[in-house]
SEMIVO-165961 format. One record per residue (C-alpha): residue in one letter; x, y, z. Coordinates in steps of 0.25 Angstrom, whole numbers, padded with zeros to 4 digits, always signed. Last residue first. Example, Ala and Ser with C-alpha at 12.3 -4.5 7.8 and 13.67 -1.06 7.14 Angstrom:
BEGIN
S+0055-0004+0029/A+0049-0018+0031/
***
This chain:
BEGIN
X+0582+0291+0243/X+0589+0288+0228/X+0579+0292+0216/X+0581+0284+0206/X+0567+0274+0206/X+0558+0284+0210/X+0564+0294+0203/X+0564+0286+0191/X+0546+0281+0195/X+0543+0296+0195/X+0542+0308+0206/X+0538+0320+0197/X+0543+0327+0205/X+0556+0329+0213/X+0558+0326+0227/X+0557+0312+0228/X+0560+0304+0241/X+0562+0290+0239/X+0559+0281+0252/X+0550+0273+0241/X+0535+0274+0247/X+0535+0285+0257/X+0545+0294+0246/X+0532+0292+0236/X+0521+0294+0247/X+0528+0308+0246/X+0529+0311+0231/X+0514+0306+0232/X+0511+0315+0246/X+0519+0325+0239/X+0512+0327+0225/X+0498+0324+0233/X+0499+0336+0241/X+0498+0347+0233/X+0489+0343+0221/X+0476+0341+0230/X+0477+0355+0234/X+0475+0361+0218/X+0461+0361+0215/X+0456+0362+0228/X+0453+0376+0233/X+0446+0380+0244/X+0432+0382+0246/X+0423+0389+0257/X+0417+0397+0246/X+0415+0408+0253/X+0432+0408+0254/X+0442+0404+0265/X+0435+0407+0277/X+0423+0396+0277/X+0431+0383+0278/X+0424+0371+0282/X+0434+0358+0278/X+0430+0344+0277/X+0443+0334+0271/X+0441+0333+0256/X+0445+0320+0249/X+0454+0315+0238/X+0455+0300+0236/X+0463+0297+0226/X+0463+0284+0218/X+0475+0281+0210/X+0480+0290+0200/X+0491+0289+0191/X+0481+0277+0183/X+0472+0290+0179/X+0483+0297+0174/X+0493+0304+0179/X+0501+0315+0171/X+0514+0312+0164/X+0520+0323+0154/X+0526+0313+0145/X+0513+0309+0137/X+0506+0321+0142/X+0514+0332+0134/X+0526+0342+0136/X+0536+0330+0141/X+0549+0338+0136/X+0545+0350+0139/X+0555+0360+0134/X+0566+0366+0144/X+0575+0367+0131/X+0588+0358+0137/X+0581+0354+0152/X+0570+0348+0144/X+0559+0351+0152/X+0552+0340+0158/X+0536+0343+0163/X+0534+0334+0174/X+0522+0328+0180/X+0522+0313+0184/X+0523+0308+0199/X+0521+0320+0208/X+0515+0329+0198/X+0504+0321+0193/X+0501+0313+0208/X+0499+0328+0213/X+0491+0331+0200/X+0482+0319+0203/X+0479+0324+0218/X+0474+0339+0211/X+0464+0331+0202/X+0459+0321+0214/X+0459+0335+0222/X+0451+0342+0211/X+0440+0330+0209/X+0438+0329+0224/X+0436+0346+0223/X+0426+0340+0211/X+0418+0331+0218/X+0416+0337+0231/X+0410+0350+0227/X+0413+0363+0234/X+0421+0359+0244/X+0424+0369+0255/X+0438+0369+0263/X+0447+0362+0256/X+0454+0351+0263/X+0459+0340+0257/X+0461+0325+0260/X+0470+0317+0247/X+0470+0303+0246/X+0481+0298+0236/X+0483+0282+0232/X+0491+0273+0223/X+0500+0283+0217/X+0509+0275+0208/X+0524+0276+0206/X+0533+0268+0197/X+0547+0268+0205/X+0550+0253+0196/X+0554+0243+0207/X+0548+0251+0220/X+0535+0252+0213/X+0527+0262+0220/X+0515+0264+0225/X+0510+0278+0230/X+0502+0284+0241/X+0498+0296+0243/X+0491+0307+0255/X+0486+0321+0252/X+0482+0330+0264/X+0473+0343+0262/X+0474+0358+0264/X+0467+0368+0257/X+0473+0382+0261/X+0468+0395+0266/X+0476+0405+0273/X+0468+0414+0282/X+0467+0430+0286/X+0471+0435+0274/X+0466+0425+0265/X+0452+0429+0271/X+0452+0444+0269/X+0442+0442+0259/X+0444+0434+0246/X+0436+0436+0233/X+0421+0435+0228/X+0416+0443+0217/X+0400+0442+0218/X+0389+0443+0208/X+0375+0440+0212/X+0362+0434+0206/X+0347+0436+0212/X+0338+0430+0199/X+0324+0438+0195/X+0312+0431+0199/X+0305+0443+0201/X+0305+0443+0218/X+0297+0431+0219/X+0305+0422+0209/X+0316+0425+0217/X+0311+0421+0230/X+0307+0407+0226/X+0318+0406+0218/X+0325+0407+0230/X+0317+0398+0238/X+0313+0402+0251/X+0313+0402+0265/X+0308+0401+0280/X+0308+0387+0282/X+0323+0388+0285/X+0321+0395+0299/X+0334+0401+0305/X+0342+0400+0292/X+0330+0406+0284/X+0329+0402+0269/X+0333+0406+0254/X+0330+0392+0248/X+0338+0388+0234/X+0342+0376+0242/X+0348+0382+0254/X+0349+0398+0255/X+0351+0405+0270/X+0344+0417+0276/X+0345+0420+0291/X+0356+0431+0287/X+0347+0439+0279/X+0337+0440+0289/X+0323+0437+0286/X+0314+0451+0282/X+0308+0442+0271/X+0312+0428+0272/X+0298+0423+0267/X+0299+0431+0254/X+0286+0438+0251/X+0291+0450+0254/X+0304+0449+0248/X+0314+0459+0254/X+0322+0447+0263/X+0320+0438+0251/X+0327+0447+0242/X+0339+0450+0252/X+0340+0435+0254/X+0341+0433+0238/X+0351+0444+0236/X+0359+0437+0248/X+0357+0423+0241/X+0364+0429+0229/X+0375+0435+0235/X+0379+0422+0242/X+0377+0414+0228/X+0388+0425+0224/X+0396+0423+0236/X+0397+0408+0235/X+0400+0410+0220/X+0412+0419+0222/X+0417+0408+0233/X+0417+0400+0222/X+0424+0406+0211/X+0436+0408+0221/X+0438+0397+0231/X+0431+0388+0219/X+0440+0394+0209/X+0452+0395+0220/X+0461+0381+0216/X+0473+0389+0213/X+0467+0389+0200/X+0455+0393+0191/X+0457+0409+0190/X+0449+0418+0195/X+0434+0421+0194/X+0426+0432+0187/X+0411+0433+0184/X+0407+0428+0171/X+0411+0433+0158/X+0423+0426+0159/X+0418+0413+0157/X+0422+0399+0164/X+0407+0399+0171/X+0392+0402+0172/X+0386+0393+0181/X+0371+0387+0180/X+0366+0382+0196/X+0355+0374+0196/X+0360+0362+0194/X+0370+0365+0207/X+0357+0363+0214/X+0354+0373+0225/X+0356+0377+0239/X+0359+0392+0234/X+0374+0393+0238/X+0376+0379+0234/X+0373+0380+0220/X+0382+0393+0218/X+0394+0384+0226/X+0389+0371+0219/X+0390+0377+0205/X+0404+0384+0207/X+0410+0370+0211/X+0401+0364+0198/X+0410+0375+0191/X+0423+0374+0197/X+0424+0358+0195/X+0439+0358+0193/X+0441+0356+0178/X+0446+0371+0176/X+0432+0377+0179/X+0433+0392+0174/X+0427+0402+0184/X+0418+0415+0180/X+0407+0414+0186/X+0391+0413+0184/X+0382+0406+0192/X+0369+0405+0188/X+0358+0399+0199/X+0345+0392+0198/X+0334+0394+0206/X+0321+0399+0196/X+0323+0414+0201/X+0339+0413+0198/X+0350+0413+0206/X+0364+0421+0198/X+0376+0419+0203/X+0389+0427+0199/X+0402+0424+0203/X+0416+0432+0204/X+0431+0428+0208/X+0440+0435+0218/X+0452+0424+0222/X+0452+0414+0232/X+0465+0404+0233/X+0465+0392+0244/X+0477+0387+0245/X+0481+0373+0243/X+0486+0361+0254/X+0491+0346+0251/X+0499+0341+0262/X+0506+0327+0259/X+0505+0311+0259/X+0512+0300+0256/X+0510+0285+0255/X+0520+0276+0249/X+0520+0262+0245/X+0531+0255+0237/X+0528+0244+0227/X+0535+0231+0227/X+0528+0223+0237/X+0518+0232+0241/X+0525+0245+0249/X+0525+0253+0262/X+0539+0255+0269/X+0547+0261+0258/X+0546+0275+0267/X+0544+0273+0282/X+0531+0279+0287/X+0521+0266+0283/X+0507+0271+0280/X+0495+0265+0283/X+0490+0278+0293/X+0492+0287+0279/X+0479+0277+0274/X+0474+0287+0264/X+0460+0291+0270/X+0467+0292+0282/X+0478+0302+0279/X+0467+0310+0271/X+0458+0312+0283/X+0469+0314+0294/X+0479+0325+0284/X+0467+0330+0279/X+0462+0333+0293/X+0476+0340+0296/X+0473+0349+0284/X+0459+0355+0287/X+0464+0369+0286/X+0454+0380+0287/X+0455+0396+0284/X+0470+0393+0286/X+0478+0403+0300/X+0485+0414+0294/X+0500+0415+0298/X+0502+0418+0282/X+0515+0410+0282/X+0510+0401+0296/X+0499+0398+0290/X+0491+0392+0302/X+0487+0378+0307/X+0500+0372+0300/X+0502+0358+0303/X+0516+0354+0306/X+0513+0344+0314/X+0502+0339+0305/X+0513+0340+0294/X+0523+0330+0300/X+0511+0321+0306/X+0508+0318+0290/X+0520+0315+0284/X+0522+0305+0296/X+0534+0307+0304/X+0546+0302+0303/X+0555+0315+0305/X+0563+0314+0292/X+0551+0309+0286/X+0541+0318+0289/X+0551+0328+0282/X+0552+0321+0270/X+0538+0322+0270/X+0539+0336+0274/X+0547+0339+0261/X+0536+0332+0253/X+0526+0340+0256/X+0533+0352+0253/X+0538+0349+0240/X+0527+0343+0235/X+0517+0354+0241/X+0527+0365+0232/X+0524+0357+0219/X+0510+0357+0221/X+0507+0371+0230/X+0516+0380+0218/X+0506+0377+0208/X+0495+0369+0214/X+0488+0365+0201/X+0499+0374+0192/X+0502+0388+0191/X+0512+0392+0181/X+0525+0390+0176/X+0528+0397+0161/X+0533+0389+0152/X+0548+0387+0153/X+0561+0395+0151/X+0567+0392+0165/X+0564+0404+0176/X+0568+0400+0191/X+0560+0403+0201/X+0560+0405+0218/X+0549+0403+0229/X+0552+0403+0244/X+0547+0397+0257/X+0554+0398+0271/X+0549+0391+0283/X+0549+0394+0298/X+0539+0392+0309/X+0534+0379+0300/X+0519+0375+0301/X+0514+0368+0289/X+0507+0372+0275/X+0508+0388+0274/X+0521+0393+0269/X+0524+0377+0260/X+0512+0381+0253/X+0518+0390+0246/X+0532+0385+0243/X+0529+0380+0228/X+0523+0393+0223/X+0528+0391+0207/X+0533+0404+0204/X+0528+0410+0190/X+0537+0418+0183/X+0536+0422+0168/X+0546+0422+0156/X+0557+0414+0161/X+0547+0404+0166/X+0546+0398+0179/X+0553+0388+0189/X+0552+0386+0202/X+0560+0386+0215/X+0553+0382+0228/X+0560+0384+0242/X+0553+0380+0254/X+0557+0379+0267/X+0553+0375+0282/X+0555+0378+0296/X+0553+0371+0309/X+0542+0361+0306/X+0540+0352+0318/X+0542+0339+0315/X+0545+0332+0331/X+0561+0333+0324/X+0560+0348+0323/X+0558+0353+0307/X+0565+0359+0296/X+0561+0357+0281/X+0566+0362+0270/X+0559+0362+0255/X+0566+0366+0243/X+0557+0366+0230/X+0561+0365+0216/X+0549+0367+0207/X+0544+0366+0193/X+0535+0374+0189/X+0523+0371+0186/X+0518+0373+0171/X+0512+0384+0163/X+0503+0385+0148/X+0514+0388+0140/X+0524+0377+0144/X+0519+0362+0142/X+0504+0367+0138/X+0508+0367+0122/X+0512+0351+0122/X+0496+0348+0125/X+0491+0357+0113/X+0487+0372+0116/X+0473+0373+0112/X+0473+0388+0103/X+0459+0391+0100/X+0456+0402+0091/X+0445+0412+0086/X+0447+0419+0075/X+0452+0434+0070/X+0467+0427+0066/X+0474+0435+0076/X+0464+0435+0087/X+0463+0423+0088/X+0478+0420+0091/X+0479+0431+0100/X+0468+0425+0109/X+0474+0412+0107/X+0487+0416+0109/X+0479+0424+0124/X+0476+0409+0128/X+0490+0401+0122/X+0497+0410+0131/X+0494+0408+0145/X+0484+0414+0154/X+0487+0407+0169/X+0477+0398+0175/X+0476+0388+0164/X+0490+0379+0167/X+0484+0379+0183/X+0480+0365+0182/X+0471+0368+0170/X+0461+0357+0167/X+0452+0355+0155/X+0444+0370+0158/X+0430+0373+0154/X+0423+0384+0151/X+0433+0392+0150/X+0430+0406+0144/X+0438+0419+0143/X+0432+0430+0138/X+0441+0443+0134/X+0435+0456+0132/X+0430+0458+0147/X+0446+0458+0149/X+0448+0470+0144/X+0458+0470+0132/X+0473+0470+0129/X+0475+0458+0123/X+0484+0453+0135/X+0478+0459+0145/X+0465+0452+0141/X+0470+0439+0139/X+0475+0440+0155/X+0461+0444+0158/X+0453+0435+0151/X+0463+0423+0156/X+0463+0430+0170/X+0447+0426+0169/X+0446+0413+0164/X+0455+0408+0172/X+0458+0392+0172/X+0459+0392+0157/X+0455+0385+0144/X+0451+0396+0137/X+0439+0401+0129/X+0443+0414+0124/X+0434+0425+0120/X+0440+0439+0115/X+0434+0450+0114/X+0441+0462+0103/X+0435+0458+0093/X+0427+0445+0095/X+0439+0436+0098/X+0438+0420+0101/X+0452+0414+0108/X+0449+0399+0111/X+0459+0394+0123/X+0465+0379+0125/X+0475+0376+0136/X+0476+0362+0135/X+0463+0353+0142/X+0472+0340+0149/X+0478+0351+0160/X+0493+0348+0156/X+0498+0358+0170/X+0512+0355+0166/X+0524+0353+0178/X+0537+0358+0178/X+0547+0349+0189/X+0544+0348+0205/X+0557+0347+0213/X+0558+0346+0228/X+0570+0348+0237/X+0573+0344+0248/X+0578+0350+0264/X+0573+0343+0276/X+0575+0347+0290/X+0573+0339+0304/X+0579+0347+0317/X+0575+0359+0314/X+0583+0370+0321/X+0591+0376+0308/X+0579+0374+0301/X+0571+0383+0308/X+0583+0394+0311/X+0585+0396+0296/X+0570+0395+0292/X+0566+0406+0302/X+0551+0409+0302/X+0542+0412+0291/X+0546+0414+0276/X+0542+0416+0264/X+0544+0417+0247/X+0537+0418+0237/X+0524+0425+0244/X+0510+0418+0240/X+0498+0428+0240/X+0502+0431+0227/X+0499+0417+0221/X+0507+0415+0209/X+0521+0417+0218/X+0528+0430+0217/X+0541+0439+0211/X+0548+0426+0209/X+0561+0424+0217/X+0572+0420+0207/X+0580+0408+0206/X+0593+0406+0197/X+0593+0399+0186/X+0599+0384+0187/X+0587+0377+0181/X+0588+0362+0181/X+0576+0359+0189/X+0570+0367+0185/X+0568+0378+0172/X+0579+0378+0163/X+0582+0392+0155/X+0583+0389+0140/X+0595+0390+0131/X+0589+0400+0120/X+0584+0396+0108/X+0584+0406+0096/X+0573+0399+0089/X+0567+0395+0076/X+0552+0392+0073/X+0544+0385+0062/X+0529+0385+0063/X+0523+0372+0056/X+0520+0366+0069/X+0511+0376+0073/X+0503+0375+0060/X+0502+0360+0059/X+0493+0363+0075/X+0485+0375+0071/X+0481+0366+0058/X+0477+0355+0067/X+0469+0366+0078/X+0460+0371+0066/X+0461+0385+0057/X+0475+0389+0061/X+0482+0396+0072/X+0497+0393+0074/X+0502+0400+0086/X+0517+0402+0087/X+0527+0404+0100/X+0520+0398+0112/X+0531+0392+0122/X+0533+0377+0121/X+0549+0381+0126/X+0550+0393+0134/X+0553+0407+0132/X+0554+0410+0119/X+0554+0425+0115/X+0549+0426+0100/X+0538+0437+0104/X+0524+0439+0105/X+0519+0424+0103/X+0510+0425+0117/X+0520+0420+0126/X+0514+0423+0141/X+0519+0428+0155/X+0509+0421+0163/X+0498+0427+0170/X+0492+0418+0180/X+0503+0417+0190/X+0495+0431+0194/X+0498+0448+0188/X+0499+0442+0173/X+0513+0440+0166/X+0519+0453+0160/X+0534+0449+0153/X+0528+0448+0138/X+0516+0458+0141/X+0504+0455+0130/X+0492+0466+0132/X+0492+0471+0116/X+0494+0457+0112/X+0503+0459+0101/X+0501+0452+0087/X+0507+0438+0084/X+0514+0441+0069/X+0530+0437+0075/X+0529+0431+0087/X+0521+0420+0080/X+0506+0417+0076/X+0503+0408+0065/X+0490+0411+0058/X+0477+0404+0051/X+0482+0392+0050/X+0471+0383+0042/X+0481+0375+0032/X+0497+0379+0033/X+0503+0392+0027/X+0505+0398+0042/X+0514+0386+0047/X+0524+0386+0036/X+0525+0401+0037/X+0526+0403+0053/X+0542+0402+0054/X+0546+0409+0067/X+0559+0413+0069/X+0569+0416+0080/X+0559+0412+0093/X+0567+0417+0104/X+0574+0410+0115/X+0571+0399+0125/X+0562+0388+0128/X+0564+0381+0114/X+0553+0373+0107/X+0541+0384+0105/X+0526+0383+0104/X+0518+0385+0092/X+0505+0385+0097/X+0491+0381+0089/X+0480+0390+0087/X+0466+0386+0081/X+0456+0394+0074/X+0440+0395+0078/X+0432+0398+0065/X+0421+0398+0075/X+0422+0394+0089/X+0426+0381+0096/X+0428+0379+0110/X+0432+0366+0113/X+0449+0368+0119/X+0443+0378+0128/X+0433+0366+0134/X+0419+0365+0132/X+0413+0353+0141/X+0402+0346+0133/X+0411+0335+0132/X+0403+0324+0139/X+0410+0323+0151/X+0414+0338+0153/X+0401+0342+0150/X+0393+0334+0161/X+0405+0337+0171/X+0401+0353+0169/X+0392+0355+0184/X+0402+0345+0191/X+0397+0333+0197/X+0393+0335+0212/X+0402+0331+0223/X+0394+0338+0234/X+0401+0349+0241/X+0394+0361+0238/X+0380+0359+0233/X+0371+0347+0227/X+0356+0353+0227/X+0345+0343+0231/X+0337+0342+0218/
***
């Protein structure tokens, strides 16, 4: 069988059990006498809890308990005030006080013998408040702004500057000055947040629905107070997570305090209405951007002020500026982060957090910009194209972005553009076409593989990482595959467990950066111990060979200098004992990120149709060109640019979570009024890949695409938008009323 390694669009190694159900999600795992826990969440979003009436609900069929402030035992570990050491570790509520902080915030779990009986008991539980006027969270908020302490990312400063701000925009002879809005955004992934708590004295097993395995068992640790080789996490698959599954949140560690407390396992599903607040949200934003330039388009100086808001309970500051430091070439420029706290969920990461809403903002001011000066969107930001980071003064381990710009501009038909606004249309609907930068950074952190190559040629690879959805398994296949020029078929992997070796989290688009560069060097330090063998191997016909001469294509251990002189591997094993050669290796960063910044960079192009009579908008076209170093398997990095492309349509058109400025509930907390496209949103997209060789930013050669094809496409839509009607919308999501209000 002619092996299929890195690159091919091969199917995914699990797609056969995901099609016909053979897939087991958190939400499937049965065990015996398995109970079920349904929340009790609450209706105000400030003040305490004045009574709790639980007799009702614990006299009805199958409940086994009611767990309230008042009878919940003590986690031995629990900190109300300590949050974890990343923007992973939230501050949680686990039922150990009547403090409410936030409206739909856990206050009561109803546990029962089946999921029905969960459910009447929860709504039977009667409470009564002393409410509390809440704090508003943006827009409306008038509290005054604070400097958080960090950004998720440590490597990001809160604030910076470079240059002379004052002076620059003092002499600029073209300047802009808006502002842009982004309102609270939910991640909704379509599997909930599900976990299955199993105890065995004092081990615990908890099959969870989580993008990291291994801070979940850690963080659940601390809480209980144990080691963390006592707690399992398992997740064999994942229903989607957008960032919502990164951190711990409560409903995982109640259901461990849940099982524990009526000595059964326990599954606690949070229903649709549950994940509006507990489980995380972007932030919404208000972001001022300044431009200053000379009239030829030369940036001169530049700004960008994000405010966010987070919870009064925790503090999580949505990264908005960061990419502005590095994108384009400005002497001076000034970026700075600030919070507000509103009594809301807790913000959290999500798909670009900080990179999505802070690109729209960005993107759109230097549209404005091109405007201003009349010249094509694209032209502005070639001449201000940014050969070095100027904020690290690095120069970038690779960046092919002036050939996405060429590529994708002719794949979509930029040339066919018209440059005056209201100047394309058919008949009654207006055409615009708009474009944007997309770029991400490229995250590597320590993870941990083991492979093992046995006598009769096939490989086990064993690591830790969960696949949210992304296709990380069948990437982490191919890499083990290709190392050894063998079929993927005969590669088993060993993965979403934490008894296997130990990888991070699944987000910031690193698991194939991270996980994957572990793999490359475990195969590595296999083929090493199976060069070492042959050279010591009498009978071998590389003996006395030099090490370095010696290369592996299919299965063959061979000589560079003359490929007939070789063998198979199994061949050489089954020689010396037959006895497998397997290697663990911890991979992590060098001194790499000191000396380069590494980004993914790519150009994201849109063109929509809109009825000049009703303001209904329809995205009839989007080509995205991407560069990404390395691509592992082009099916499913296509898959994840297609996915990242939708979300920009998502967020620029529909998503909004409203709060009731009066309580700061959700008012739309559910997926008839919370709007996501479906597939008549979506037009045809073509997403492609421009070729890029990178061998600096990680063994692996990868770089991370989850997220990138999010942070373009919001702008260019909102700006193909502003191309088509003259109307120039700051504030998502941009719908048909502020198309047809809105006064240029």
């Amino acid at each position: 069988m002619e092996p299929k390694l890195i690159g091919d669009p091969i199917d995914r190694i699990d797609g056969k059990q995901k099609v016909t159900g053979g897939a087991r999600y958190s939400a499937d795992i049965k065990q015996p006498e398995m109970a079920y826990a349904v929340l009790v969440m609450s209706t105000i979003a400030n003040g305490t809890i004045r009574d709790i009436d639980t007799a009702s609900a614990e006299k009805m069929p199958g409940v086994l308990a009611i767990m309230t402030h008042k009878n919940t035992p003590k986690l031995p570990g629990y900190d109300a005030n300590k949050p974890g050491a990343t923007a992973l570790g939230r501050v949680l509520h686990l039922l150990h006080d009547n403090q409410v902080d936030y409206s739909n915030q856990p206050i009561a779990m109803a546990i029962a013998d089946s999921f029905e009986h969960a459910v009447d008991a929860a709504n039977h539980v009667r409470v009564t408040y002393q409410p509390k006027t809440p704090a508003p969270g943006l827009p409306t908020s008038k509290a005054e702004p604070f400097r958080p302490q960090k950004l998720p990312r440590p490597d990001d400063p809160v604030d910076t500057q470079r240059g002379d701000l004052t002076k620059a925009m003092a002499s600029a002879e073209v300047s802009l000055k808006q502002t842009y809005t982004t309102p609270t955004q939910i991640h909704n992934a379509l599997e909930p947040h599900t976990s299955v708590a199993v105890w065995e004295g004092k081990q615990l097993t908890i099959y969870q629905a989580t993008q990291g395995i291994f801070p979940s068992r850690e963080r659940i640790a601390e809480y209980f107070a144990l080691p963390p080789e006592n707690v399992r996490v398992i997740a064999q698959f994942v229903g989607g997570g957008f960032g919502s599954k990164g951190p711990v949140w409560a409903d995982g560690v109640l259901a461990a305090m849940a099982a524990q407390y009526v000595k059964r396992p326990v599954k606690l599903e949070l229903r649709r209405s549950d994940m509006f607040g507990m489980v995380g949200s972007r932030s919404a934003t208000t972001q001022q951007l300044e431009i200053g330039a000379s009239r030829s388009g030369d940036f001169l100086g530049m700004a960008h002020r994000s405010l966010n808001q987070t919870s009064v309970f925790d503090d999580f500051s949505e990264p908005a500026g960061i990419l502005t430091r590095v994108l384009y070439k400005c002497p001076s420029q000034e970026v700075t982060h600030r919070s507000i706290r509103a009594n809301i969920g807790a913000t959290s990461p999500m798909r670009a957090p900080g990179e999505a809403p802070g690109m729209f903002a960005l993107e759109s001011a230097i549209d404005e910009l091109a405007y201003q000066l009349n010249m094509d969107p694209i032209a502005l930001r070639l001449k201000n194209y940014a050969e070095t980071d100027q904020q690290k003064e690095l120069p970038f381990s690779s960046k092919s972005l002036r050939e996405c710009y060429q590529q994708g501009a002719e794949r979509f038909g930029w040339s066919k553009r018209t440059a005056a606004p209201r100047s394309m249309r058919d008949g009654n609907i207006l055409i615009g076409m708009g474009m944007a930068t997309a770029t991400y950074p490229t995250i590597r952190d320590e993870a941990s593989a083991k492979i093992k190559f046995n006598a009769d040629g096939t490989v086990l690879l064993s690591i830790g990482t969960q696949d949210i959805g992304t296709g990380s398994y069948t990437a982490m296949t191919q890499l083990a595959a290709n190392a050894f020029g063998i079929s993927t078929d005969l590669v088993t992997l060993r993965a979403g467990d934490t008894r296997q070796p130990k990888t991070p989290v699944s987000g910031g688009s690193r698991t194939t950066a991270s996980a994957g560069s572990a793999v490359v060097q475990a195969a590595e330090a296999v083929i090493l111990k199976a060069k070492q063998l042959a050279l010591n191997d009498l009978k071998s016909p590389l003996k006395g060979q030099k090490e370095s001469d010696m290369v592996v294509e299919k299965g063959r251990l061979f000589l560079k200098s003359d490929p007939k002189k070789g063998e198979l591997l199994t061949t050489l094993l089954k020689r010396n004992g037959g006895n497998a050669l397997e290697a663990s290796t911890s991979s992590k960063s060098g001194d790499e990120k000191e000396k380069y910044s590494m980004y993914a960079h790519g150009a994201q192009f849109a063109e929509v149709r809109i009825d000049e009579a009703l303001g209904e908008i329809r995205v009839s076209k989007l080509t995205g060109a991407y560069a990404a170093g390395r691509i592992v398997n082009a099916k499913t990095a296509h898959s994840q640019l297609v996915g990242g492309i939708v979300w920009g349509v998502s967020m620029a058109l529909l998503e909004h979570a409203i709060h009731d400025p009066r309580t700061n509930r959700i008012m739309n907390a559910n997926l008839a009024e919370y709007h996501v496209p479906v597939n008549a949103d979506i037009p045809d997209i073509d997403a492609f890949f421009v070729d890029e060789k990178d061998e600096i930013v990680n063994p692996a050669g990868v770089k991370g695409i989850g997220e990138i094809g999010i942070t373009g496409s919001v702008a260019a839509i909102a700006n193909a938008i502003y191309h088509a009607t003259g109307k120039r919308i700051r504030e998502l999501p941009i719908t048909p009323d502020k198309i047809m209000s809105f006064t240029a």
